[in-house]
N, C-alpha and C positions, 0 to 999 in steps of 0.2 A: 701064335706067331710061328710062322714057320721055321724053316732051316735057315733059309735065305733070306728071310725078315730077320732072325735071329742074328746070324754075322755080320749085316749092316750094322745092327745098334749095336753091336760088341767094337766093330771098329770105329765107328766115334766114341764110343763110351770111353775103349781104350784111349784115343786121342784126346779126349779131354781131362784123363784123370792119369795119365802115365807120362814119360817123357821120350816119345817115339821120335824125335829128331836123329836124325843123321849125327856121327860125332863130333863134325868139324862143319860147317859152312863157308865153301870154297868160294863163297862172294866177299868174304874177308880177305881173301888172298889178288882182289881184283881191285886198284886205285884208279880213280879217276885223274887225270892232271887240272891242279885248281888254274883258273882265269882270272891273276887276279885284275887285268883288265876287260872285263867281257866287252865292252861295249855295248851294252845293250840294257836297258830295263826289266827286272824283274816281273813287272803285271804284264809285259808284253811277249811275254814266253808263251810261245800256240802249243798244248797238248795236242789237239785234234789229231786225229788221223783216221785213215781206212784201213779195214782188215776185213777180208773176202769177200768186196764189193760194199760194206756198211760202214757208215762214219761215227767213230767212237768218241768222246769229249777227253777221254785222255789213254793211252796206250796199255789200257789195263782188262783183264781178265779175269772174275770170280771159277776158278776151276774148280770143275765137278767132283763133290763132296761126298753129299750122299743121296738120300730117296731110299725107297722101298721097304721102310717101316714108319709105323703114324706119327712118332713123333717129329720125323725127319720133315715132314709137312713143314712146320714153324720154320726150321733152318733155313728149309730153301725158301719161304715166304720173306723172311728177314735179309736175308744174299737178295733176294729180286729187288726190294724195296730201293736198296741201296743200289743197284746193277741202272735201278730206273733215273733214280736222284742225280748220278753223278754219269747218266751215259756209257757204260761201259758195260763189256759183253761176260756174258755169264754159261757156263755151265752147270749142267746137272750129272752127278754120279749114275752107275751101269742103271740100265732101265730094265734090265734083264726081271727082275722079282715083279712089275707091274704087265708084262708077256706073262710071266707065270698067273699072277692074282690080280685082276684088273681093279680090285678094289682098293689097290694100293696107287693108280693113275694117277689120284691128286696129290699124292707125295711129291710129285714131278709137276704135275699141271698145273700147280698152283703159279708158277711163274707165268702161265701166259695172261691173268691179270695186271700184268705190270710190262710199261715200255720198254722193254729191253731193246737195244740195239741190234744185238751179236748175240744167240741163244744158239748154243751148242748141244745136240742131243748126245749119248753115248753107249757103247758096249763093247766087252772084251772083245779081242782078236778072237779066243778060241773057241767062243760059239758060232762065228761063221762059216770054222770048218764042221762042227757040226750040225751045223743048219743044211747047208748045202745052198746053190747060190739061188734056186727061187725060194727057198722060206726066209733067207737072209735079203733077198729086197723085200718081200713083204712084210716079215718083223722090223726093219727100218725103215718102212716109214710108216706102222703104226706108230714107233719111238718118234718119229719127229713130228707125227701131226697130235703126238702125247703134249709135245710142249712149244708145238709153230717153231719147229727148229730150223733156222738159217743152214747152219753147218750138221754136219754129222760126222762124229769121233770113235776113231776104231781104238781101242786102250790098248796096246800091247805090255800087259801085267803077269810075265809069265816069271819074274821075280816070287811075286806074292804067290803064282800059284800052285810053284814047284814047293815053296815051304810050308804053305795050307794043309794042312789036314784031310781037308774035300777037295784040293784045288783040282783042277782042270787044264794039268799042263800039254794041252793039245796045240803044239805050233809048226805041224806038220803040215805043207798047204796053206798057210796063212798067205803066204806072199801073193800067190793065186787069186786068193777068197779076197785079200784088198783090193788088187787088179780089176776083179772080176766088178765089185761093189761099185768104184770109182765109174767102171763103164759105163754100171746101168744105172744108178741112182741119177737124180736130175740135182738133187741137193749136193754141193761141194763135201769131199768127205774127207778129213783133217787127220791123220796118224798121232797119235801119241805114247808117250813111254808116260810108267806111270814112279816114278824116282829111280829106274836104273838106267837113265838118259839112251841116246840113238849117238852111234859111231858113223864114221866117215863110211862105211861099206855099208850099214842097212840105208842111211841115207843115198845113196847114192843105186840101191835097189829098189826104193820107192819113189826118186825120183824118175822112174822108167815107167810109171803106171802114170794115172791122170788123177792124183790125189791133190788138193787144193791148197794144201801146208802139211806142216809137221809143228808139234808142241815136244820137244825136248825131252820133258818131263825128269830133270835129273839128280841127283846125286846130290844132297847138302838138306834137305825139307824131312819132310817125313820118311821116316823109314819105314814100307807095309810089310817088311821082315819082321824090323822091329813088332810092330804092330800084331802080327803072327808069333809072335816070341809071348806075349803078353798071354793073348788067345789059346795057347797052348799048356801056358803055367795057369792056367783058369779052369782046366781039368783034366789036372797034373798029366799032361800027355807029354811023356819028358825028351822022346823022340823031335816031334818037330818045335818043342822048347828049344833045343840046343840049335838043330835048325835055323832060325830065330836069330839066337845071336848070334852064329858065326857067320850067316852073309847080310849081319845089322848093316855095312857099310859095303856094300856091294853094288856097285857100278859106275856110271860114269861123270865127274862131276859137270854138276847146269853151266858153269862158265866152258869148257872146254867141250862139251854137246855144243853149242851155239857154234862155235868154230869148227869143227868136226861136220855138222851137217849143213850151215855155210858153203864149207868149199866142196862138200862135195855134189851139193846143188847148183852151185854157182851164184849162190844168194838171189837166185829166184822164183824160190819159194817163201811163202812166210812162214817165221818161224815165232813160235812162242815160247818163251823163256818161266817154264812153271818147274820151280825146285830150288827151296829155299828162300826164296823171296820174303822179306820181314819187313820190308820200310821203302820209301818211295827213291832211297840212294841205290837196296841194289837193282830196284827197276830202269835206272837209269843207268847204269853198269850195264846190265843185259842189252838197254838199247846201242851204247854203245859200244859192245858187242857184235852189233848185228842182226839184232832181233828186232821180229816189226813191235810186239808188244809182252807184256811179262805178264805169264800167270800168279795168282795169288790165290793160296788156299789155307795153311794151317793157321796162320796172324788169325783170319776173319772166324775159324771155328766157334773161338769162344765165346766172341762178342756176338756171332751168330746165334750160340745157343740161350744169349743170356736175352736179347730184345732188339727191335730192328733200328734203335737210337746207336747202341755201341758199337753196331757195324756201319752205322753212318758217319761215328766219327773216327772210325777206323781208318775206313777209306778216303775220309777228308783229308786227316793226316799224311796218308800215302800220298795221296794228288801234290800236295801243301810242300810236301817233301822230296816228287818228284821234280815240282818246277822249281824249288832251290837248288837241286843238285845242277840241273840243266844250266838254270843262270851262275851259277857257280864256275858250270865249264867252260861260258862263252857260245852255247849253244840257245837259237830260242824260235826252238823248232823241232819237232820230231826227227826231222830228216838228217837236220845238219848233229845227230848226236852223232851217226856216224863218221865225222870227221874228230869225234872228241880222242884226245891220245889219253892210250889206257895204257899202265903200267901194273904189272900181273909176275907174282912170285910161285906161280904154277908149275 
């Protein structure tokens, strides 16, 4: 196992045996207003919707976990299973370790076995500065014909990898290098943070390029500080330990990202609400919000690593859970959640 085989399983490993959460989850601090006359029937609430040209069966998103070590195979097989079951779009973690080791491909590829709606390919920002922009269209789209990718996501993780050990805090020219990507690529190419959310000014920077959405990715989910806090006390590197935990709770929280790169989009862009998400009420928060759909990642880890039944009742749950809240609010429709009134102690 390499370096880079090696860090992926360290951070799931961390993620499933430590408690890398965020300290607060700033989706507690967001109420819905209850209906208690909705008018309307509960079985007759429409999940469906569109998200970058594909129709999802409900507003949801398995975001990109992991890949590029063998075990990571099974995870993302058991995310696909259920991505196909219930219609909803999924990602895969940085593709970068299968560019390096093509032997590791099916750690990723294994999802093009299964219906996916919405298959998201991915990779950091800061190897397209140093790719330079013809090796960066060509390693994207070997990434996307690695797993028939719809979209393509550029991670801006430069949280994790200012606190890394090896990271690669190169985001000099980044803005460029998306610019430059969005031009030439034919596949729609999607920006995301990866838990330290996007402000009204980046938003409103890459709103200027031809990027197809933005995914939030903010502040209340996993903390990959935290995560780097673990990794560090794993051989006793006591430098980026401390690292670790003093930017554990570093950046912007996912209710106030959604707002934040709303106005400064003009809401039209789609946005994905991935950061903290735990149950199907705050994905319907996020819609109501503003956001077209909610990412979901740390909930499905476990049940992902344990068999592709506990991720299926996972996300049944979520679905089960998002259409009560919806009927709940008098909403029964995707669209109309943005009329739902939120009340928010932010």
């Amino acid at each position: 196992m390499n370096q880079t085989e090696s860090r992926k399983h360290e951070h799931i490993r961390i993620s499933l045996e430590k408690n890398v959460a965020s300290h607060h989850n700033f989706w507690d601090d967001v109420k819905l207003m209850h209906n208690a006359l909705p008018e309307i029937n509960k079985d007759e609430v429409d999940l469906t919707t569109k998200l970058f040209g594909k129709k999802l069966s409900a507003p949801l998103v398995i975001a990109g976990m992991t890949g590029g070590y063998i075990k990571a195979k099974k995870i993302n097989e058991n995310l696909a299973a259920a991505a196909e079951k219930y219609q909803i779009g999924m990602g895969v973690g940085s593709q970068r370790a299968a560019l390096e080791n093509p032997d590791l491909k099916d750690t990723y590829g294994i999802v093009k076995n299964y219906d996916i709606p919405l298959r998201l390919a991915n990779i950091g920002a800061s190897q397209l500065v140093l790719w330079g922009p013809k090796k960066t269209l060509e390693n994207a789209q070997k990434m996307i014909d690695m797993i028939d990718a719809h979209v393509f996501v550029i991670c801006l993780n430069f949280l994790q990898e200012v606190i890394q050990s090896e990271g690669e805090a190169n985001a000099k020219g980044c803005l460029s290098a998306i610019k430059q990507l969005a031009d030439d690529l034919n596949t729609p190419v999607v920006v995301k943070e990866s838990g330290a959310g996007i402000s009204f000014n980046v938003a409103e920077r890459l709103s200027k390029t031809k990027i197809a959405g933005i995914d939030v990715g903010g502040l209340g989910g996993t903390s990959f500080s935290a995560i780097e806090h673990y990794r560090a006390n794993m051989i006793n590197d006591k430098l980026h330990e401390r690292g670790g935990k003093t930017f554990w709770d570093w950046g912007i929280p996912t209710p106030l990202s959604i707002l934040e790169v709303g106005d400064a989009t003009g809401w039209e862009l789609p946005i994905i609400a991935t950061g903290g998400i735990r149950h199907g009420l705050d994905a319907a928060k996020a819609l109501a919000l503003g956001a077209s759909a909610a990412g979901i990642a740390r909930v499905l880890l476990s049940p992902a690593d344990k068999d592709a039944e506990s991720v299926l009742f996972e996300i049944n749950t979520i679905i089960k859970e998002l259409r009560a809240a919806m009927f709940l609010a008098g909403a029964d429709s995707v669209t109309k959640m943005a009329d739902v009134e939120v009340d928010s102690w932010m």
